[in-house]
ChimeraX commands (.cxc) that place a marker at each C-alpha (Angstrom):
marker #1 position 3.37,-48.35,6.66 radius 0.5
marker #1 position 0.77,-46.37,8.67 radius 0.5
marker #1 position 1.43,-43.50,10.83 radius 0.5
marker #1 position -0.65,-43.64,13.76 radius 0.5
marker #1 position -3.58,-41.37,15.11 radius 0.5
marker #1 position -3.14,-38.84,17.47 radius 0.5
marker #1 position -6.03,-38.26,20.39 radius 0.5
marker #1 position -6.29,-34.70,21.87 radius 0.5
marker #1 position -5.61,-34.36,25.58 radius 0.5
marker #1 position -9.78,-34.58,26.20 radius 0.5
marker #1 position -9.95,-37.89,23.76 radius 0.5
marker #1 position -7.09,-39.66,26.53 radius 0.5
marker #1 position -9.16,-38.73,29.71 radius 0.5
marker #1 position -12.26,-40.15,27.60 radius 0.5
marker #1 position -10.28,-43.44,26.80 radius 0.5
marker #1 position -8.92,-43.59,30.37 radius 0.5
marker #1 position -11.82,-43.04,32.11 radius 0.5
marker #1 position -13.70,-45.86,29.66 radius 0.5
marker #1 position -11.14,-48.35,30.30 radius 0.5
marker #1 position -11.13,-47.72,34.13 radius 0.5
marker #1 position -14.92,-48.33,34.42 radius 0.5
marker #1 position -15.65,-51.48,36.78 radius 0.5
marker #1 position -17.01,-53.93,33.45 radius 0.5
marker #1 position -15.18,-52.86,30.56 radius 0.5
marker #1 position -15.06,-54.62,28.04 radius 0.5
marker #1 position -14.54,-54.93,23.82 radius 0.5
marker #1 position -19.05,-54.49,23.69 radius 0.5
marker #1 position -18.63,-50.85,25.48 radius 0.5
marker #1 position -17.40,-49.99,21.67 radius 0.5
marker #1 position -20.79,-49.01,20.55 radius 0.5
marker #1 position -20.80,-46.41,24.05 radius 0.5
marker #1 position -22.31,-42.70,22.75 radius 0.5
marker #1 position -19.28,-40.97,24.49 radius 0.5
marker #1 position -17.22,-42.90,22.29 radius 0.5
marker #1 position -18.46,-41.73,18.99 radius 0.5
marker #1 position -16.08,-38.43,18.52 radius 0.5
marker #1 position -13.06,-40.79,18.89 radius 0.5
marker #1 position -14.79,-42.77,16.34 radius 0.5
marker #1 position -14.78,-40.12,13.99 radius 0.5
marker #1 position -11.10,-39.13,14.76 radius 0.5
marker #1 position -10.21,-42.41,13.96 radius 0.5
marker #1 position -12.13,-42.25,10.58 radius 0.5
marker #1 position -10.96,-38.74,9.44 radius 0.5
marker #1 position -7.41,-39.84,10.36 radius 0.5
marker #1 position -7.40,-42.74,8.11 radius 0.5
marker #1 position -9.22,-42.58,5.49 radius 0.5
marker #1 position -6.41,-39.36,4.59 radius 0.5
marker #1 position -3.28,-41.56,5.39 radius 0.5
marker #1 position -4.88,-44.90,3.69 radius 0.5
marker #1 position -5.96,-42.66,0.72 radius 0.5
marker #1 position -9.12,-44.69,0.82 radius 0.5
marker #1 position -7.25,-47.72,0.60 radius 0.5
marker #1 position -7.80,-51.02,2.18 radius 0.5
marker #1 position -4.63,-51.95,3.71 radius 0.5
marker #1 position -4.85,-56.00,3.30 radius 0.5
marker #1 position -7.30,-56.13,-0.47 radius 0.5
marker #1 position -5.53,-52.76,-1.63 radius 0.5
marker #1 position -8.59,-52.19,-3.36 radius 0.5
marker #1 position -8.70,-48.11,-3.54 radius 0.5
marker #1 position -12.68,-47.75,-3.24 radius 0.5
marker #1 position -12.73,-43.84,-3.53 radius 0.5
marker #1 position -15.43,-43.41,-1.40 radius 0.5
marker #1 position -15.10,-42.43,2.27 radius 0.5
marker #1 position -19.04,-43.45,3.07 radius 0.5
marker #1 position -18.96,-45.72,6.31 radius 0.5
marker #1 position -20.79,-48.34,4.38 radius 0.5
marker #1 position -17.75,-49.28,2.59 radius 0.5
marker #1 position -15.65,-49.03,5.83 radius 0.5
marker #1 position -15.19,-50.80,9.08 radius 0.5
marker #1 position -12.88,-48.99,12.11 radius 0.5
marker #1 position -10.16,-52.32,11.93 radius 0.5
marker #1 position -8.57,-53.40,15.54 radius 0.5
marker #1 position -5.99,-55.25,14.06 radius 0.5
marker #1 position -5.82,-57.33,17.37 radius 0.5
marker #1 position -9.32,-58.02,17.67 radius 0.5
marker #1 position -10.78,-56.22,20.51 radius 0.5
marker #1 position -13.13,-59.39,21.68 radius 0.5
marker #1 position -9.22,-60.72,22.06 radius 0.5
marker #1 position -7.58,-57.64,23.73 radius 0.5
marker #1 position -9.97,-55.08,24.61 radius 0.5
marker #1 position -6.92,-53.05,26.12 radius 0.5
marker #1 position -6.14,-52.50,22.96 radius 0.5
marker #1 position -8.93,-50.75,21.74 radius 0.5
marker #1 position -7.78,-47.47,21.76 radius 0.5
marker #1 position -4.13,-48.14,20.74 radius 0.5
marker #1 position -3.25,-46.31,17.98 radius 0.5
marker #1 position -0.80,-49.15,16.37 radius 0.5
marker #1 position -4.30,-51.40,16.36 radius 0.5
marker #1 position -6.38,-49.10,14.36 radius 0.5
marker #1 position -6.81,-48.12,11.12 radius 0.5
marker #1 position -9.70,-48.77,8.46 radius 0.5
marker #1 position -10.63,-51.35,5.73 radius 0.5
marker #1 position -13.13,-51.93,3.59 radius 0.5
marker #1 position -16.08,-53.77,5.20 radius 0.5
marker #1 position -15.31,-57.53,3.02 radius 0.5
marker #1 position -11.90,-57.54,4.20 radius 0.5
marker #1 position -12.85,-56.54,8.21 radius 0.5
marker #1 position -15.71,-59.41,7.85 radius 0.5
marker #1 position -13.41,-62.09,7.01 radius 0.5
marker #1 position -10.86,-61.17,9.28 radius 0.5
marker #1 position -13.50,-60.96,12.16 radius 0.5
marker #1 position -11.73,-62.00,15.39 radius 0.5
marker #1 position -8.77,-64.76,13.74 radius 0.5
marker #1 position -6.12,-65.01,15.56 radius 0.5
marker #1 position -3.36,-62.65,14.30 radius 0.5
marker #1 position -0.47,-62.47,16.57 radius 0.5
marker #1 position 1.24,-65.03,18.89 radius 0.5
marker #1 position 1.91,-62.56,21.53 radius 0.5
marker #1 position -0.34,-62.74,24.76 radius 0.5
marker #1 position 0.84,-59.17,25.66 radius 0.5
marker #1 position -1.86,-57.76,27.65 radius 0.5
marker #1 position -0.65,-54.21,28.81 radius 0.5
marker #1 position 1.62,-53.36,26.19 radius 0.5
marker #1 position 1.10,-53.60,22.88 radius 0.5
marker #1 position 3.63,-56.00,21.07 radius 0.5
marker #1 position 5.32,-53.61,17.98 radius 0.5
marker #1 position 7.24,-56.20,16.78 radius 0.5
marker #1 position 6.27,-57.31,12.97 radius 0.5
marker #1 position 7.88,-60.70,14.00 radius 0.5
marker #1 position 5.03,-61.26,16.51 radius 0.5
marker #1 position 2.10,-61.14,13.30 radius 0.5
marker #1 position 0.81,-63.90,11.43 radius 0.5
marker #1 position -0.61,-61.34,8.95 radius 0.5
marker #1 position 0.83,-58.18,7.70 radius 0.5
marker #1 position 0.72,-55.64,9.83 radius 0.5
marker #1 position -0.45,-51.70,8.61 radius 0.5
marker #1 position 1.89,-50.03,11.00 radius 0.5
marker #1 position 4.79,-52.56,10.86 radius 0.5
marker #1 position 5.17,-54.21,7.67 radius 0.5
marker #1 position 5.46,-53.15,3.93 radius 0.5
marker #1 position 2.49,-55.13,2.49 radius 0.5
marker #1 position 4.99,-55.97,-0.53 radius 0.5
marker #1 position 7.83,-57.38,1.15 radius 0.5
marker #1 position 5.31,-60.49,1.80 radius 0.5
marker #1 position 2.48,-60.17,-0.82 radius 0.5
marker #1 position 2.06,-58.84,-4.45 radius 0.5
marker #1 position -1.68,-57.65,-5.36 radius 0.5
marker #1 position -0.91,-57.95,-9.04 radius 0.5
marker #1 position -4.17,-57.08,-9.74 radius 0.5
marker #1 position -6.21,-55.40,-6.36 radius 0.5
marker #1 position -9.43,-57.24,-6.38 radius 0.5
marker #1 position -8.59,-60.00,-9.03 radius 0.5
marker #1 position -5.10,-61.54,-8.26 radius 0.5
marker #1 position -2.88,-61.31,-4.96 radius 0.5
marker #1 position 0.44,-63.69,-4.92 radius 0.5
marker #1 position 2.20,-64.34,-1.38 radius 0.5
marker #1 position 5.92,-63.97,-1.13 radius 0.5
marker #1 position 6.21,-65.41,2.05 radius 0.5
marker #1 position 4.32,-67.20,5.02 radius 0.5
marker #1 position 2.65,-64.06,6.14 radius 0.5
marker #1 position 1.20,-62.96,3.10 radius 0.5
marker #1 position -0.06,-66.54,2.67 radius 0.5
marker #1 position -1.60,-65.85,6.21 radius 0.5
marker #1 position -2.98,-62.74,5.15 radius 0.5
marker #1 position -4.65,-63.86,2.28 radius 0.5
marker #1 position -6.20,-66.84,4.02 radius 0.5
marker #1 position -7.20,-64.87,7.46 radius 0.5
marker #1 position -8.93,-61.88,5.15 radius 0.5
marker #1 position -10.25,-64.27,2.50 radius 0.5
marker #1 position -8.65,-62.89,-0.20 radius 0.5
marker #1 position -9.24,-65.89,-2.07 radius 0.5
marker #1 position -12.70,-64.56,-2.36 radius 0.5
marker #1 position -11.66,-62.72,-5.47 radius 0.5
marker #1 position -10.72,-66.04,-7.41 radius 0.5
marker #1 position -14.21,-67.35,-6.21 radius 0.5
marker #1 position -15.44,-64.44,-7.73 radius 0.5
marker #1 position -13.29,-64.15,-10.45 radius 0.5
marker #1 position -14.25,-68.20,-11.27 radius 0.5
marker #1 position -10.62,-68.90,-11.73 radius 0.5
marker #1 position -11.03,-72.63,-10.75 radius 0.5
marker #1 position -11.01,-72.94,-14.47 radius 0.5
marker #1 position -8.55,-70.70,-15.64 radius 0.5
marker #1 position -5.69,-73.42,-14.84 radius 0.5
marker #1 position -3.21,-72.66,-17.90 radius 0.5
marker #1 position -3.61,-68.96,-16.95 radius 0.5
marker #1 position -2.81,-69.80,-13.38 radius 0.5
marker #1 position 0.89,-71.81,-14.68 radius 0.5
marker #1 position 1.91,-68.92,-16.73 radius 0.5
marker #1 position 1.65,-66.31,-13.58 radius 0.5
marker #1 position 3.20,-68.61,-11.39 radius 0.5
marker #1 position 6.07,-68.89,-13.81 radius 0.5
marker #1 position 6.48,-65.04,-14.59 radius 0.5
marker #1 position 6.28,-63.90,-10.91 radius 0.5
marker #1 position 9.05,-66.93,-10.51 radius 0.5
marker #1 position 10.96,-64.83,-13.10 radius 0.5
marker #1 position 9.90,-61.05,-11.25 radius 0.5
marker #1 position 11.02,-62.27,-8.12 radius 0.5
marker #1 position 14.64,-63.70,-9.99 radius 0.5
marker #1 position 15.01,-60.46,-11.64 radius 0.5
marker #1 position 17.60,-57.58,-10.44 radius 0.5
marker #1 position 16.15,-54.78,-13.19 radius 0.5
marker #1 position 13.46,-53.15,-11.72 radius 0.5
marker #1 position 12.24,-51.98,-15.11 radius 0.5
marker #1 position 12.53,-55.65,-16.06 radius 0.5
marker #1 position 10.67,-56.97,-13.12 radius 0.5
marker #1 position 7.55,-54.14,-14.15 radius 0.5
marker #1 position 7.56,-55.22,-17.64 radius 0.5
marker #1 position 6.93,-58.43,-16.18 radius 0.5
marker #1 position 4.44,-58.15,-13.41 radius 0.5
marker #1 position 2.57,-55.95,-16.34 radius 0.5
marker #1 position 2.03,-58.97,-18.32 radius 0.5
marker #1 position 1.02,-60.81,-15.26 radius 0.5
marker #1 position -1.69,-58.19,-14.83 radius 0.5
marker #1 position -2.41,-58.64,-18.25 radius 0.5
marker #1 position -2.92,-62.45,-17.97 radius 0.5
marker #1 position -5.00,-61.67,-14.45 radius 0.5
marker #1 position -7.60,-59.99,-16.61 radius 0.5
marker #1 position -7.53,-62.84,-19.48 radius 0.5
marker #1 position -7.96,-64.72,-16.82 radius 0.5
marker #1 position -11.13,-63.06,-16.06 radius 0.5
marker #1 position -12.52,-62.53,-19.52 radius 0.5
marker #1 position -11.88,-66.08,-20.51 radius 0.5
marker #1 position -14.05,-67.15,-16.71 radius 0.5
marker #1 position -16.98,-64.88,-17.99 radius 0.5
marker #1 position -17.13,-66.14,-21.24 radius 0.5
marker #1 position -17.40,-69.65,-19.34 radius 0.5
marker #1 position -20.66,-69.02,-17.70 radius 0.5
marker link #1:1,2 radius 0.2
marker link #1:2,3 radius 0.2
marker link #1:3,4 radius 0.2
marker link #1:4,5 radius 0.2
marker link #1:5,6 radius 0.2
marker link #1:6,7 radius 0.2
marker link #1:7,8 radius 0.2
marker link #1:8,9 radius 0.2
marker link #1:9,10 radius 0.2
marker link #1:10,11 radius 0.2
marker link #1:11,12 radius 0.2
marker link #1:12,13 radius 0.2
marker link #1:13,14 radius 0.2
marker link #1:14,15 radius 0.2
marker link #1:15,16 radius 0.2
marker link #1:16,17 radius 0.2
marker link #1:17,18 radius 0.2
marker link #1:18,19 radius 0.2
marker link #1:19,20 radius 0.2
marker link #1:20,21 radius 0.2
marker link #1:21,22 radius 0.2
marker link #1:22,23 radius 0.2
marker link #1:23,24 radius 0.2
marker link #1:24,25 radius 0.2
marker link #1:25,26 radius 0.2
marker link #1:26,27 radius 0.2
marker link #1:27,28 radius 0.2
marker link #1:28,29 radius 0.2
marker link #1:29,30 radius 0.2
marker link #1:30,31 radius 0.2
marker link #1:31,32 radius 0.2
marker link #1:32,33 radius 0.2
marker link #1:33,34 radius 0.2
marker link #1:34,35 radius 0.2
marker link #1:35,36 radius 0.2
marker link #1:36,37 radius 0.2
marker link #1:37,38 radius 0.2
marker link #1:38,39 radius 0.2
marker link #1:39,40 radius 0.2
marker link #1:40,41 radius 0.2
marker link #1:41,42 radius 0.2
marker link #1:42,43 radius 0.2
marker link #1:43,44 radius 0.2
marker link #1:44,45 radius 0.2
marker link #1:45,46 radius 0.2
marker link #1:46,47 radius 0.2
marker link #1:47,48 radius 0.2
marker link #1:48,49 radius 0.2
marker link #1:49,50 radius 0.2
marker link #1:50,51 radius 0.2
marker link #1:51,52 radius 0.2
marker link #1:52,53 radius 0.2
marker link #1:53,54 radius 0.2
marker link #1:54,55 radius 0.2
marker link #1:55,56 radius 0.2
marker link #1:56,57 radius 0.2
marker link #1:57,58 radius 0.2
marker link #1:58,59 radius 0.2
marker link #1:59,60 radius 0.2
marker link #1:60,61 radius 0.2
marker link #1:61,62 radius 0.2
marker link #1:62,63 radius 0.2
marker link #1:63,64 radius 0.2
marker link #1:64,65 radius 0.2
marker link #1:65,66 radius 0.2
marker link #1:66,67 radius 0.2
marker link #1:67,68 radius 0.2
marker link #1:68,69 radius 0.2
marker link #1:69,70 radius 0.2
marker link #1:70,71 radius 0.2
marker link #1:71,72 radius 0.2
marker link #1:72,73 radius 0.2
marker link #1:73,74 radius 0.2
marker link #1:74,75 radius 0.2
marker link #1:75,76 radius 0.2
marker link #1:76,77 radius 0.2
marker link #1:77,78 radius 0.2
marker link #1:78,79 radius 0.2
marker link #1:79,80 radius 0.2
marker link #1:80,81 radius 0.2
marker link #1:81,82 radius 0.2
marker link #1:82,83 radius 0.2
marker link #1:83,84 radius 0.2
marker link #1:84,85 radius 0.2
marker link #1:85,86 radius 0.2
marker link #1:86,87 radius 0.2
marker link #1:87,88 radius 0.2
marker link #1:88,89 radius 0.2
marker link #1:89,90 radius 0.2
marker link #1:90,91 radius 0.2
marker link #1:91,92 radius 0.2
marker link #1:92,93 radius 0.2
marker link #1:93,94 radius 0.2
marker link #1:94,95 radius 0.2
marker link #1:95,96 radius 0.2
marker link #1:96,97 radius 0.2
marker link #1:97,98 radius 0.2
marker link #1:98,99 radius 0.2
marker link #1:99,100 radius 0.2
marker link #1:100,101 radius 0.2
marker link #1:101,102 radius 0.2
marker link #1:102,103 radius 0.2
marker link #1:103,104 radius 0.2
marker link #1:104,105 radius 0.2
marker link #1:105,106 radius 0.2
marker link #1:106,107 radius 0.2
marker link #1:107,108 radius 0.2
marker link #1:108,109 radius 0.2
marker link #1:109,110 radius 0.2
marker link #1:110,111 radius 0.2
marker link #1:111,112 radius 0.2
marker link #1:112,113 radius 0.2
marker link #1:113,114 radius 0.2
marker link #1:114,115 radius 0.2
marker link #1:115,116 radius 0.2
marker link #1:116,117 radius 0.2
marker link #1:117,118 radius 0.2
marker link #1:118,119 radius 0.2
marker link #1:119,120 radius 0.2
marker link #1:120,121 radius 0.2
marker link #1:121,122 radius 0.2
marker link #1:122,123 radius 0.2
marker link #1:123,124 radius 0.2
marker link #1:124,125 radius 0.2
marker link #1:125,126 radius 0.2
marker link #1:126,127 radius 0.2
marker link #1:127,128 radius 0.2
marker link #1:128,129 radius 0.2
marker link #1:129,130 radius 0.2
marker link #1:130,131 radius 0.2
marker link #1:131,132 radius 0.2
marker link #1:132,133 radius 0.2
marker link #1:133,134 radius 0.2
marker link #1:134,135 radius 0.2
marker link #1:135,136 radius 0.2
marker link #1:136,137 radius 0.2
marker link #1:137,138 radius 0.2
marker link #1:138,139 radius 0.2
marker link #1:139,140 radius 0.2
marker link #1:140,141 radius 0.2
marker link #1:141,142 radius 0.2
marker link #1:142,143 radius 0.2
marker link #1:143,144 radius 0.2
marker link #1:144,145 radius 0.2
marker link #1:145,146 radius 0.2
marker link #1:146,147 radius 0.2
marker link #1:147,148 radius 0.2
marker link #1:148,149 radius 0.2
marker link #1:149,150 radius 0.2
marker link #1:150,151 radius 0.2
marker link #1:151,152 radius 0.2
marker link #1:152,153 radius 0.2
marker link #1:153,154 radius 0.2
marker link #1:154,155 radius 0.2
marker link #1:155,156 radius 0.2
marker link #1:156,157 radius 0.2
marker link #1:157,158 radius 0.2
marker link #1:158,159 radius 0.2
marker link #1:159,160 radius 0.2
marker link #1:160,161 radius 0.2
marker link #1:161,162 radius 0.2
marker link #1:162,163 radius 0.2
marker link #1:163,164 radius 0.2
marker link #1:164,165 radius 0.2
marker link #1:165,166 radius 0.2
marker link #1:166,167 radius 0.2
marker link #1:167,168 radius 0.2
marker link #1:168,169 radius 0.2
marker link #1:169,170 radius 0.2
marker link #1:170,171 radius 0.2
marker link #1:171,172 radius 0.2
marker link #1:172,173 radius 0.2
marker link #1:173,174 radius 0.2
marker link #1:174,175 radius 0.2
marker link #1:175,176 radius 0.2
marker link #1:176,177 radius 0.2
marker link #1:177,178 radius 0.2
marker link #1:178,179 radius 0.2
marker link #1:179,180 radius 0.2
marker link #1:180,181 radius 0.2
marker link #1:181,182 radius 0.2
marker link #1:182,183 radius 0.2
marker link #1:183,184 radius 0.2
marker link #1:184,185 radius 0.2
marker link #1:185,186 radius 0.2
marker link #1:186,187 radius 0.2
marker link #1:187,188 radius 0.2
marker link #1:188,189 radius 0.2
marker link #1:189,190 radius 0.2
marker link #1:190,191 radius 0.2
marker link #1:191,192 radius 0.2
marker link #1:192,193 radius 0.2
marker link #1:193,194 radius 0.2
marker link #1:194,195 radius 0.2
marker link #1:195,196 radius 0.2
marker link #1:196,197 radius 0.2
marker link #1:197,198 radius 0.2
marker link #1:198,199 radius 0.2
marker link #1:199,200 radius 0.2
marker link #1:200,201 radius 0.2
marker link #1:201,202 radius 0.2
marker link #1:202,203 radius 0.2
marker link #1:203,204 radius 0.2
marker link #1:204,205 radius 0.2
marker link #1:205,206 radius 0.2
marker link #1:206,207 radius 0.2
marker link #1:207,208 radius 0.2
marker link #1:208,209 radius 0.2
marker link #1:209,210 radius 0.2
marker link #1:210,211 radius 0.2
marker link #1:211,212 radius 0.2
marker link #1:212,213 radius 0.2
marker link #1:213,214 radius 0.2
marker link #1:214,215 radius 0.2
marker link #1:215,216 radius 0.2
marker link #1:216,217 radius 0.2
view
């Protein structure tokens, strides 16, 4: 889980004022006075996330803002009181934020105070959930398997299917049986060393699964 960012005393009055003006709204985002909040945001995360994307867990090891979006995880066209609030924010990579675009993620209609309750997300939530509790990226970028409803949300609201697309494993059926069937027997299993051995051959049959799609085309 994220920790969140911390404005400076000047940053609040900024944020204050901008949310006080007569037509605010999620478009004054792009405002000039905004911009050193912007960074704040940026520096802050990209040293907590480690330059990783927080629903693809892709690490991209590059902090260049062409590989990053600034994510309101409540989408500020839904809540632009939100905007600023530090639980909202965080960054991930640009695929991920353009999938995830403005989906409906939570079913609270909270408007002044922002709901902290991971119950309350359809998708996995940065600063509230740990990502493996309800998803497994066996393989980030090539293979993600849901645990529960809200990783299957997650993967469907930030198109992580993309990476099968990709990945062409339409065609990779018999791969796809014997994954299903080990991560039936990781999630059985009490060992931990056990359950690694086992999601290490699943990683290893991601990436057969991926060889064998290549030599397809």
């Amino acid at each position: 889980m994220l920790t969140p960012v911390i404005f400076d005393e000047n940053q609040k009055s900024i944020i204050e004022n901008k949310i006080k003006e007569p037509y605010f709204s999620h478009e004054n985002w792009v405002d000039d006075e905004l911009n050193p909040i912007k960074e704040t945001i940026k520096v802050h995360y990209h040293n907590i996330q480690r330059t990783v994307c927080p629903y693809c867990k892709q690490k991209l090891n590059s902090k260049h803002g062409r590989y990053w979006d600034i994510e309101h995880i409540i989408p500020r066209s839904h809540q632009p009181s939100f905007m600023f609030e530090p639980y909202n924010l965080c960054l991930s990579c640009v695929d991920c934020n353009k999938e995830k675009s403005d989906k409906k993620v939570t079913t609270s209609n909270a408007k002044k105070h922002y709901p902290k309750n991971s119950s309350q997300y359809l998708i996995i939530h940065p600063h509230f959930d740990h990502y493996d509790d309800y998803l497994i990226a066996v393989k980030p970028g090539l293979f993600y398997y849901p645990l529960e409803a809200k990783g299957r949300k997650t993967v469907e609201v930030c198109g992580l299917n993309r990476f099968y697309e990709f990945a062409g494993f339409g065609e990779c059926e018999d791969v796809f049986s014997k994954i299903n069937r080990l991560i039936e027997l990781a999630n059985n299993e009490n060992s931990e060393i056990i359950r690694q051995e086992i999601l290490a051959k699943i990683s290893a049959l991601a990436l057969e699964g991926l060889v064998t799609s290549k030599r397809q085309d």
